[in-house]
BATORDREN-955678 format. One record per residue: residue number from 1; residue in three letters; x negated, y negated, z of N, C-alpha, C in turn. Coordinates in pm, whole numbers. Each point is the difference from the previous one (the first is absolute). Layout:
! residues N
site mardren:NUM; figu:ALA; n.x:X; n.y:Y; n.z:Z; ca.x:X; ca.y:Y; ca.z:Z; c.x:X; c.y:Y; c.z:Z .
...
This chain:
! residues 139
site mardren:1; figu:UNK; n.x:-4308; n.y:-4792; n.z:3858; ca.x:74; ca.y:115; ca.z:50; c.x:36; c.y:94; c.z:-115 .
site mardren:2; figu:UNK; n.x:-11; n.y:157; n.z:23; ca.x:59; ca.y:85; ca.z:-98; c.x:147; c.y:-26; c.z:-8 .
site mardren:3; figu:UNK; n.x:42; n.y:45; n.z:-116; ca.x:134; ca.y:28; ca.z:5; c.x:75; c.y:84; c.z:135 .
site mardren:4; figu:UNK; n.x:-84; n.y:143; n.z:19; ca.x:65; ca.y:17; ca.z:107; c.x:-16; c.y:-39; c.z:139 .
site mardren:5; figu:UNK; n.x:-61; n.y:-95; n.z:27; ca.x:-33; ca.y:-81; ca.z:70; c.x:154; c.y:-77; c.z:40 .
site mardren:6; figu:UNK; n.x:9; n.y:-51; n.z:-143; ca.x:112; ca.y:-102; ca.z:1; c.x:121; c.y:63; c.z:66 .
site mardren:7; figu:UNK; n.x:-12; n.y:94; n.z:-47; ca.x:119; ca.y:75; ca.z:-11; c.x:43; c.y:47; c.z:152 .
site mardren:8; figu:UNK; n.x:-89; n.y:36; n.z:48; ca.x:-6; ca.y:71; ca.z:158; c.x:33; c.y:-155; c.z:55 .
site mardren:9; figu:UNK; n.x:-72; n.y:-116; n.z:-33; ca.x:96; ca.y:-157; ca.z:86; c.x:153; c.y:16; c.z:-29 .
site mardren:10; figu:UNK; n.x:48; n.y:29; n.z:-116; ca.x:82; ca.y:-31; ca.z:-18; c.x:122; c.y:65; c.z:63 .
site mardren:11; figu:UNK; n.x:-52; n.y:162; n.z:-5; ca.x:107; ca.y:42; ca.z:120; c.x:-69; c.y:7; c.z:90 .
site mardren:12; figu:UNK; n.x:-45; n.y:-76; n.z:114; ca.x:-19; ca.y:-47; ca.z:145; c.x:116; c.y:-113; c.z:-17 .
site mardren:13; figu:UNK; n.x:-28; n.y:-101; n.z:-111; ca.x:99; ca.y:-158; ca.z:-8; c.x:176; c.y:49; c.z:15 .
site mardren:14; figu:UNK; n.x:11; n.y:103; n.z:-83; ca.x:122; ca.y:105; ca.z:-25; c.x:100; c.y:7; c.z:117 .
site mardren:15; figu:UNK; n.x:-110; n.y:90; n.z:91; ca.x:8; ca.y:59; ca.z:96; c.x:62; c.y:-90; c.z:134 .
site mardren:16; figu:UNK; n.x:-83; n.y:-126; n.z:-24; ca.x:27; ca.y:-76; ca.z:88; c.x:153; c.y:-49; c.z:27 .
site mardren:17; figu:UNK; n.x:48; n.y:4; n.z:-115; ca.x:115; ca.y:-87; ca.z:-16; c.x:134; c.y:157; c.z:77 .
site mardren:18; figu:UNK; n.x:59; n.y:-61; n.z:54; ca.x:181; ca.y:130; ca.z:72; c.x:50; c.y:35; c.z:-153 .
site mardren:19; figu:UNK; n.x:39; n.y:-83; n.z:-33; ca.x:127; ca.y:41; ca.z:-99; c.x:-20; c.y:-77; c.z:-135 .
site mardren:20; figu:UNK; n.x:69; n.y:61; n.z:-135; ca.x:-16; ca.y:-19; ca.z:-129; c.x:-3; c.y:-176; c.z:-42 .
site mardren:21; figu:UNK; n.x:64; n.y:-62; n.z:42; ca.x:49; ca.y:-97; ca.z:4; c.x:-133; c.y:-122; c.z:41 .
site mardren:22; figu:UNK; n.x:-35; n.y:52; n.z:80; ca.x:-126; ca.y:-88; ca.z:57; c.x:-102; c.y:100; c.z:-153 .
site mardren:23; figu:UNK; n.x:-5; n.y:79; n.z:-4; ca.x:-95; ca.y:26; ca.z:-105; c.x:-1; c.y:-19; c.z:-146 .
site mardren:24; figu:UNK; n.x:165; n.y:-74; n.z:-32; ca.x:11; ca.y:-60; ca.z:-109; c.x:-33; c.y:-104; c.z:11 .
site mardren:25; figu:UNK; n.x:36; n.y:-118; n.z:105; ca.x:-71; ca.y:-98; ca.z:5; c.x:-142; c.y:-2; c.z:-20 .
site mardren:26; figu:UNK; n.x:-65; n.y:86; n.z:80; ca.x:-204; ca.y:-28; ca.z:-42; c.x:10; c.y:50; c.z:-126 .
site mardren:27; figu:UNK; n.x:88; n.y:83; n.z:-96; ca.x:25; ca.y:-2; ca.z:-131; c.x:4; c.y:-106; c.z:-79 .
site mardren:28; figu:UNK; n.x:92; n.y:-95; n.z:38; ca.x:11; ca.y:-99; ca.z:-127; c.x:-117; c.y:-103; c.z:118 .
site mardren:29; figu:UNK; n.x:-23; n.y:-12; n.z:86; ca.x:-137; ca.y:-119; ca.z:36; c.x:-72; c.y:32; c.z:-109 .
site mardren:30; figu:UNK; n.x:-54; n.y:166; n.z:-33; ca.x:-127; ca.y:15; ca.z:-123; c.x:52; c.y:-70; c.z:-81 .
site mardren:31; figu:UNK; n.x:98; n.y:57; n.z:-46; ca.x:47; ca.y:-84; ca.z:-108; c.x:-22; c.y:-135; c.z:-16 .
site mardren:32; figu:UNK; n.x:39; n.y:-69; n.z:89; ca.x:-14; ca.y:-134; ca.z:27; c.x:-149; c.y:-71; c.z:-37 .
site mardren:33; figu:UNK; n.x:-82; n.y:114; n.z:33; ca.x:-117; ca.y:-68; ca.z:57; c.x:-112; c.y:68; c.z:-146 .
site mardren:34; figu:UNK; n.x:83; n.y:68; n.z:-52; ca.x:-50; ca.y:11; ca.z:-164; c.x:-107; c.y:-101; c.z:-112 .
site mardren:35; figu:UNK; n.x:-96; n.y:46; n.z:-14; ca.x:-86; ca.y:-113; ca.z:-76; c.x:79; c.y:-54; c.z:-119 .
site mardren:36; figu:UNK; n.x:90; n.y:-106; n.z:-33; ca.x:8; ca.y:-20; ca.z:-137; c.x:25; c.y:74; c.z:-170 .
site mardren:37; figu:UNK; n.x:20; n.y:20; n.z:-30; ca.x:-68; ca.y:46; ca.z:-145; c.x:44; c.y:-131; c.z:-101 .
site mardren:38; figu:UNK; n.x:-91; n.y:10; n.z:-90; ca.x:8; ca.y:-143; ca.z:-66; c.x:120; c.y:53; c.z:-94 .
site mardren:39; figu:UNK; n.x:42; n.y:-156; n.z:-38; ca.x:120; ca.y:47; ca.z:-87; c.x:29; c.y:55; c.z:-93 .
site mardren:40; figu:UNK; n.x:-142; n.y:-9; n.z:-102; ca.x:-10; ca.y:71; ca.z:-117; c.x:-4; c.y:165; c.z:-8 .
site mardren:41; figu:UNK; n.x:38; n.y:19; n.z:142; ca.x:10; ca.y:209; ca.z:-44; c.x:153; c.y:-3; c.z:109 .
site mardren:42; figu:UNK; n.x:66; n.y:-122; n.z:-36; ca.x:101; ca.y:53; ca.z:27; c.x:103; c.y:21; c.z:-108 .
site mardren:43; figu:UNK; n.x:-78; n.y:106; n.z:-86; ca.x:68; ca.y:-12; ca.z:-151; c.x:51; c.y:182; c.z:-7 .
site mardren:44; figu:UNK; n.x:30; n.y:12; n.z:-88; ca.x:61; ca.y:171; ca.z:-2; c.x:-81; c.y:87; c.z:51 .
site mardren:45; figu:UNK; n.x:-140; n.y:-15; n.z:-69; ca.x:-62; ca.y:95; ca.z:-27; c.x:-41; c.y:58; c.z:128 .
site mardren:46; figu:UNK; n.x:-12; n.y:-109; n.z:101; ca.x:-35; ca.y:38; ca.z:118; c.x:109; c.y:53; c.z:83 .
site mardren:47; figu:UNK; n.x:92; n.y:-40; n.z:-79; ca.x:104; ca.y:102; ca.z:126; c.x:-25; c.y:135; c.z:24 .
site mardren:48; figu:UNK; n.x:7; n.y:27; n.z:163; ca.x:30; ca.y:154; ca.z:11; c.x:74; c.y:69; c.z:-46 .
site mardren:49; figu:UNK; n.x:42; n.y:118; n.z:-116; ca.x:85; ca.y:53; ca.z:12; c.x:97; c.y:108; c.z:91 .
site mardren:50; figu:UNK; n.x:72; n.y:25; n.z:-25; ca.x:78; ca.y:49; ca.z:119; c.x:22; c.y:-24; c.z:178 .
site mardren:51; figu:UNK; n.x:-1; n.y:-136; n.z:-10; ca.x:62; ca.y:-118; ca.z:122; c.x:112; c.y:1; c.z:-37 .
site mardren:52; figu:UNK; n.x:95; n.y:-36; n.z:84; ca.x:191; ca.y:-30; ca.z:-41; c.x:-82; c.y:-191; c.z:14 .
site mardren:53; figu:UNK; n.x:-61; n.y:-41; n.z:69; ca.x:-31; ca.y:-166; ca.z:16; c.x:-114; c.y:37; c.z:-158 .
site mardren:54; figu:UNK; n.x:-59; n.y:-176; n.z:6; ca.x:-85; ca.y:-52; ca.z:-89; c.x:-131; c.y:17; c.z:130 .
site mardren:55; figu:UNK; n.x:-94; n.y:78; n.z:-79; ca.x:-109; ca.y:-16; ca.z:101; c.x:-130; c.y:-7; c.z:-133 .
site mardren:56; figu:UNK; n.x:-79; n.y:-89; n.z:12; ca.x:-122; ca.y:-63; ca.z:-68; c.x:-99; c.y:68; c.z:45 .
site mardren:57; figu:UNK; n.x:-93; n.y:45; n.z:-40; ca.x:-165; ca.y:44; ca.z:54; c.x:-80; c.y:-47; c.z:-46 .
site mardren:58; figu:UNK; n.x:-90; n.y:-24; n.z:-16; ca.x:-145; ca.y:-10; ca.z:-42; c.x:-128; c.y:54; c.z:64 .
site mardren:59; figu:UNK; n.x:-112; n.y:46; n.z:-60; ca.x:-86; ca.y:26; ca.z:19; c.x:-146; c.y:-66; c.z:-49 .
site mardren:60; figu:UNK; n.x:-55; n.y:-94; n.z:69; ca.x:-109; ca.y:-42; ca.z:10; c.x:-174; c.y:94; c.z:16 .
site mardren:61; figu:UNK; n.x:-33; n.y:-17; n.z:-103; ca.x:-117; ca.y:99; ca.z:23; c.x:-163; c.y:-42; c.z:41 .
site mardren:62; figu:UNK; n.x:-65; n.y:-19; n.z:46; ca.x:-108; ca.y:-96; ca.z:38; c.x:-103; c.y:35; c.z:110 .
site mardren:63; figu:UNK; n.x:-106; n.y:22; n.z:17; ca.x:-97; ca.y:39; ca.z:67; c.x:4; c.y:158; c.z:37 .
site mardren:64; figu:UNK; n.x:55; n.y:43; n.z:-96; ca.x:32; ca.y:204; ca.z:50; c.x:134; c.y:6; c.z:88 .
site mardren:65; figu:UNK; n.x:36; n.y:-135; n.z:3; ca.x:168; ca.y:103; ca.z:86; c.x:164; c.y:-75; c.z:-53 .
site mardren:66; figu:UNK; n.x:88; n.y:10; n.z:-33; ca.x:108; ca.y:-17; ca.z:-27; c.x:67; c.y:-86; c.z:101 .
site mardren:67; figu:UNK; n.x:38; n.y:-125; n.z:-8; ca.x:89; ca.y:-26; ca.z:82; c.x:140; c.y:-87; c.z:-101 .
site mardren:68; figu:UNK; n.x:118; n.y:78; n.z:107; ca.x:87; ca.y:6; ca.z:-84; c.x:69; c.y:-180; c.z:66 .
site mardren:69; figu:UNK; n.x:108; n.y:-54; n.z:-94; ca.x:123; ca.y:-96; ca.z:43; c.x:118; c.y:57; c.z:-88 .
site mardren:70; figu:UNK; n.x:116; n.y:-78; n.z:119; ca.x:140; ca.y:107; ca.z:-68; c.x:70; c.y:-136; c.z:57 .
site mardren:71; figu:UNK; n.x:133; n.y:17; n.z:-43; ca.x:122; ca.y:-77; ca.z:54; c.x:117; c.y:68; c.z:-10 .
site mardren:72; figu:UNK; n.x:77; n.y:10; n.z:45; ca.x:147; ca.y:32; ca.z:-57; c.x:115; c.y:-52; c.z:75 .
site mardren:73; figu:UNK; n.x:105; n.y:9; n.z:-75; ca.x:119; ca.y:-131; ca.z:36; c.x:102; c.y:83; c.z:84 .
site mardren:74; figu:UNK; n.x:-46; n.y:33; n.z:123; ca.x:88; ca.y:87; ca.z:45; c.x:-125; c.y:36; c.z:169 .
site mardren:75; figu:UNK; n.x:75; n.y:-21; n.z:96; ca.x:-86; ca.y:-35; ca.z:94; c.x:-68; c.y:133; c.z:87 .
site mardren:76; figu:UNK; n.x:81; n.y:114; n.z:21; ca.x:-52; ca.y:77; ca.z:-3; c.x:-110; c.y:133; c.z:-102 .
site mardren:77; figu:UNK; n.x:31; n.y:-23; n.z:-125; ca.x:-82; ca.y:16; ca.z:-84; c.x:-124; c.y:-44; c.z:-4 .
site mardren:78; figu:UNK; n.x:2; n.y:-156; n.z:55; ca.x:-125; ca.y:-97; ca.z:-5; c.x:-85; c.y:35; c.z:110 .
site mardren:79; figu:UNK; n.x:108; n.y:36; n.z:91; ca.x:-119; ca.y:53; ca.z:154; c.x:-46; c.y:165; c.z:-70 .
site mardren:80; figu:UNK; n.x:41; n.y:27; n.z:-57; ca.x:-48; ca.y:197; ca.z:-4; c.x:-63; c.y:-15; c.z:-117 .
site mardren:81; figu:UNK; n.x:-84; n.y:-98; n.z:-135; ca.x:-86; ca.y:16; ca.z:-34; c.x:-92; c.y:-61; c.z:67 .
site mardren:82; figu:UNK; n.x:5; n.y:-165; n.z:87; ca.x:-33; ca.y:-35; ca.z:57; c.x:-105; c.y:106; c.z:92 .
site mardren:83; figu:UNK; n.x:89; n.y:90; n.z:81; ca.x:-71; ca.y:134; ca.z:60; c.x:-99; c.y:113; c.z:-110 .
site mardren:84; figu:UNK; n.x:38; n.y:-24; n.z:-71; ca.x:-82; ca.y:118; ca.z:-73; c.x:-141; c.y:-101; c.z:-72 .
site mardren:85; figu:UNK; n.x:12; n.y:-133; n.z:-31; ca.x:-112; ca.y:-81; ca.z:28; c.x:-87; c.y:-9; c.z:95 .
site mardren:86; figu:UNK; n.x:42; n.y:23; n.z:147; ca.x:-54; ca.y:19; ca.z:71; c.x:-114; c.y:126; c.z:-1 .
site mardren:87; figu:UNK; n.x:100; n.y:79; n.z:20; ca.x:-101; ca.y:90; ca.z:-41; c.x:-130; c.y:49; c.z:-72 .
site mardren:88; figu:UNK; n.x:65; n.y:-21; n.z:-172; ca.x:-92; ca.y:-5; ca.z:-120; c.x:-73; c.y:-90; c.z:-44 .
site mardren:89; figu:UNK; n.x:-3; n.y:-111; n.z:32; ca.x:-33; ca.y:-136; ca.z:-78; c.x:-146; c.y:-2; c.z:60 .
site mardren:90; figu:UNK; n.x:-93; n.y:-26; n.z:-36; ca.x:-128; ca.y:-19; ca.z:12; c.x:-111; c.y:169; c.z:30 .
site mardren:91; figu:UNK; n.x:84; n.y:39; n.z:-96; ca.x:-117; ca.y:139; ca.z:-10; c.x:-53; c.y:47; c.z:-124 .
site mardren:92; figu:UNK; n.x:-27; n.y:91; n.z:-23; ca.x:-47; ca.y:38; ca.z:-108; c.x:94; c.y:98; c.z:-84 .
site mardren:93; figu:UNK; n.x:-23; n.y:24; n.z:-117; ca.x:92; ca.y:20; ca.z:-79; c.x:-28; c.y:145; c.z:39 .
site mardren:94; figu:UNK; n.x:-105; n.y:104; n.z:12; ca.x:49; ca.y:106; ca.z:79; c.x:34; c.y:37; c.z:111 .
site mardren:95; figu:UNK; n.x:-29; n.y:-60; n.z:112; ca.x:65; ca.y:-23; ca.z:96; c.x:173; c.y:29; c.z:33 .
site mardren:96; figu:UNK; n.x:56; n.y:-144; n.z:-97; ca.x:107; ca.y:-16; ca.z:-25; c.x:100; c.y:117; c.z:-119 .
site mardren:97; figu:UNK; n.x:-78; n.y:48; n.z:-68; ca.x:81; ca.y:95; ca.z:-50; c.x:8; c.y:143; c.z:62 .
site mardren:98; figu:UNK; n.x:-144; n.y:12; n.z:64; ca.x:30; ca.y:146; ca.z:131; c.x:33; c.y:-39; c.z:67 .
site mardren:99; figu:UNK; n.x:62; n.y:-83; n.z:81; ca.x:73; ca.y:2; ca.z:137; c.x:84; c.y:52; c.z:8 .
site mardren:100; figu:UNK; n.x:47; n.y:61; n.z:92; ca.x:83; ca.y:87; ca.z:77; c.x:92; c.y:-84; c.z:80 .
site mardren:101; figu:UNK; n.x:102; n.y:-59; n.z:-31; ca.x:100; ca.y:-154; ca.z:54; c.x:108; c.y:122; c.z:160 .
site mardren:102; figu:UNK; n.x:-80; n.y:49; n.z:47; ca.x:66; ca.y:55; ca.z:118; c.x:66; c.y:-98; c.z:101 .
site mardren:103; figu:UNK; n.x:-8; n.y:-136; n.z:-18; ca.x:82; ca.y:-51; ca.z:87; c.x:137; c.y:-22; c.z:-36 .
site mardren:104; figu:UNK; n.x:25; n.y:33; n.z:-90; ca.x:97; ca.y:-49; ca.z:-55; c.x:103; c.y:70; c.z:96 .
site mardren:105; figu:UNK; n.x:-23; n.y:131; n.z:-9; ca.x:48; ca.y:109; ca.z:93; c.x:20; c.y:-22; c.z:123 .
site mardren:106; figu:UNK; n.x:-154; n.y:-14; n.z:57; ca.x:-26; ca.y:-6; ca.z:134; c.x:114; c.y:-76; c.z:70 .
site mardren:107; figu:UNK; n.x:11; n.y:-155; n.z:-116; ca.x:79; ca.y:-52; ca.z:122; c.x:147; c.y:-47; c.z:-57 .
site mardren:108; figu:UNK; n.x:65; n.y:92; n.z:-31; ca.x:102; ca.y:65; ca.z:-63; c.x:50; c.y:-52; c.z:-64 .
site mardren:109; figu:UNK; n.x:-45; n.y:-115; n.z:-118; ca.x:74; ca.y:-61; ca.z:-105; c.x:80; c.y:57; c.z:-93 .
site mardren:110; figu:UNK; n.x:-53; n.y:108; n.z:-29; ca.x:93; ca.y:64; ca.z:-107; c.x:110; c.y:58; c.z:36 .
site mardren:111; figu:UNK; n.x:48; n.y:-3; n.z:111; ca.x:94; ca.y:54; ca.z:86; c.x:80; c.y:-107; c.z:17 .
site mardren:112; figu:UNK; n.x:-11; n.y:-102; n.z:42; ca.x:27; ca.y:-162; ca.z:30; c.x:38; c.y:-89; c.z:-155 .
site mardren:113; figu:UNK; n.x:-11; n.y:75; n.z:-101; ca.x:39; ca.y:-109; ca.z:-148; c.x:92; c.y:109; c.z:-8 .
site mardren:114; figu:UNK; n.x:88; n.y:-117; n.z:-116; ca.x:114; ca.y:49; ca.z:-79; c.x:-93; c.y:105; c.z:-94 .
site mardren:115; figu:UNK; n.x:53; n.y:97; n.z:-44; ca.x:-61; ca.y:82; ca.z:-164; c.x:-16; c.y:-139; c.z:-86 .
site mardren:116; figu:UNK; n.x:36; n.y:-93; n.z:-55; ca.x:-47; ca.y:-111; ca.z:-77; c.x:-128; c.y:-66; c.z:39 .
site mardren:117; figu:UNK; n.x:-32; n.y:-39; n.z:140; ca.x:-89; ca.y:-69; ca.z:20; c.x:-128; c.y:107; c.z:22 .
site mardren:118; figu:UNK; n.x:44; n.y:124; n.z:70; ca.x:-53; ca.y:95; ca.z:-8; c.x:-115; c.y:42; c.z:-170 .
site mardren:119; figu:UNK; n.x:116; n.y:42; n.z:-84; ca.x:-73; ca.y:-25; ca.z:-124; c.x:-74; c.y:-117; c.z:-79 .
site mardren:120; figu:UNK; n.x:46; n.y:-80; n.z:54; ca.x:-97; ca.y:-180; ca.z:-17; c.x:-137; c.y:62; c.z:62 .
site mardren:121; figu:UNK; n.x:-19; n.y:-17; n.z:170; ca.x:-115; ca.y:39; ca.z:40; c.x:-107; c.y:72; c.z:-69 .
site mardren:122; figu:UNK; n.x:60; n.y:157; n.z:-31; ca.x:-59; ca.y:93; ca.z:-90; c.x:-27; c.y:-70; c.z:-124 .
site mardren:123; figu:UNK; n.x:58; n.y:-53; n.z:-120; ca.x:-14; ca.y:-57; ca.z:-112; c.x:-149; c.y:-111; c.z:53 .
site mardren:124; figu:UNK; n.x:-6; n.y:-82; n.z:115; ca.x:-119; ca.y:-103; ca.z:18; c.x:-102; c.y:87; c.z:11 .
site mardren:125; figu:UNK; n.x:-22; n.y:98; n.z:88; ca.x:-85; ca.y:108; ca.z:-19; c.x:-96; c.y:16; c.z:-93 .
site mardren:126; figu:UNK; n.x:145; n.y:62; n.z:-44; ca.x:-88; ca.y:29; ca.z:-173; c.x:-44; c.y:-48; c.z:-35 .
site mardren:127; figu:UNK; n.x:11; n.y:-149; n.z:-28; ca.x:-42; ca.y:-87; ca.z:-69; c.x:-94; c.y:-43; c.z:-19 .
site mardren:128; figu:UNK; n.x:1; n.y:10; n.z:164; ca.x:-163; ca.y:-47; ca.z:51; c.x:-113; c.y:43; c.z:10 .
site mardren:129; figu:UNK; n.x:17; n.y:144; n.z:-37; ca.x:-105; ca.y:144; ca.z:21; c.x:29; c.y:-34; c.z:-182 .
site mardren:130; figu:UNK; n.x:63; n.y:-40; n.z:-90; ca.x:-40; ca.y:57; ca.z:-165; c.x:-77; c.y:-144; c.z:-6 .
site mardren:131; figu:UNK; n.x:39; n.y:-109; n.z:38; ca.x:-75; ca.y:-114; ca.z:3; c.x:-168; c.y:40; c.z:21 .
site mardren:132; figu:UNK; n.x:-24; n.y:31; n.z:159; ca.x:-112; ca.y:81; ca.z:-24; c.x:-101; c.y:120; c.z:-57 .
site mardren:133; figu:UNK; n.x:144; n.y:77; n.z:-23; ca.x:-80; ca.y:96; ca.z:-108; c.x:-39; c.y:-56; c.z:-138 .
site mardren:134; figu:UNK; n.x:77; n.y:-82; n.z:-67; ca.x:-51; ca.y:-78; ca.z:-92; c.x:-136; c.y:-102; c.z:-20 .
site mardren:135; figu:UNK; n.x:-42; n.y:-28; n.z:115; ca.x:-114; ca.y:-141; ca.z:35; c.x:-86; c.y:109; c.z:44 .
site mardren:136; figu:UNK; n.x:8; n.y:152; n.z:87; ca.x:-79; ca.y:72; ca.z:-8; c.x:-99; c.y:103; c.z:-143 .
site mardren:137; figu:UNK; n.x:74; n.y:-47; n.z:-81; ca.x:-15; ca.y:66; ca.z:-167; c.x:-105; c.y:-101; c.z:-54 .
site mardren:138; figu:UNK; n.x:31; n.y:-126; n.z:49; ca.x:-87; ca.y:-106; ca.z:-70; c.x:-151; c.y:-19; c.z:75 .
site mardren:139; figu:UNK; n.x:-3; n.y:70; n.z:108; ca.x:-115; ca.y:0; ca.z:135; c.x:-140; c.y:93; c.z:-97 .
């Protein structure tokens, strides 16, 4: 599936749910349901900066596409990179750095976070698009 592929499921999944509450829950399930990251990048370097939580990333590079693992100690944090894994994780490093993350919008998260978690979100972003712009330099 393209990214915006994903993305168009994701607000149908959104959509489905009445109220915020039910959509934080399928929030932290991602979370929940998060691949691992091994323990050894749960060290500084991998921290996101600008999270108020501890959130870990990594980026795996291997057959032309990036797939990322994250953790963070904080349960809604864990579902909203969790979500942005969804998204990005198994594409290509241009792909992933042109995307256009319109769901974010669509299905009104940024409206729905505190300004802290709000700026967490944005900060994983980034991260994840310089992650790929970087592995795209080495292509």
């Amino acid at each position: 599936m393209t990214i915006n592929e994903i993305q168009d499921d994701l607000i149908g999944d959104f959509a489905f749910f009445d109220d915020w509450m039910a959509k934080y829950e399928y929030i932290i399930q991602l979370g929940k349901e998060l691949p691992l990251i091994d323990d050894q990048y749960k060290k500084e370097e991998y921290l996101i900066r600008g999270c108020q939580s501890k959130v870990w990333l990594h980026a795996d590079f291997a057959n032309g596409v990036i797939n990322f693992t994250a953790d963070s100690d904080a349960i809604i944090t864990k579902g909203l990179v969790g979500l942005m894994i969804k998204v990005l994780s198994g594409h290509s490093p241009e792909e992933i750095s042109e995307a256009q993350l319109y769901f974010i919008d669509q299905i009104g998260l940024k409206e729905h976070l505190s300004p802290t978690r709000a700026n967490g979100l944005l900060s994983m972003v980034k991260q994840m698009k310089l992650y790929a712009l970087a592995l795209k330099s080495r292509i």
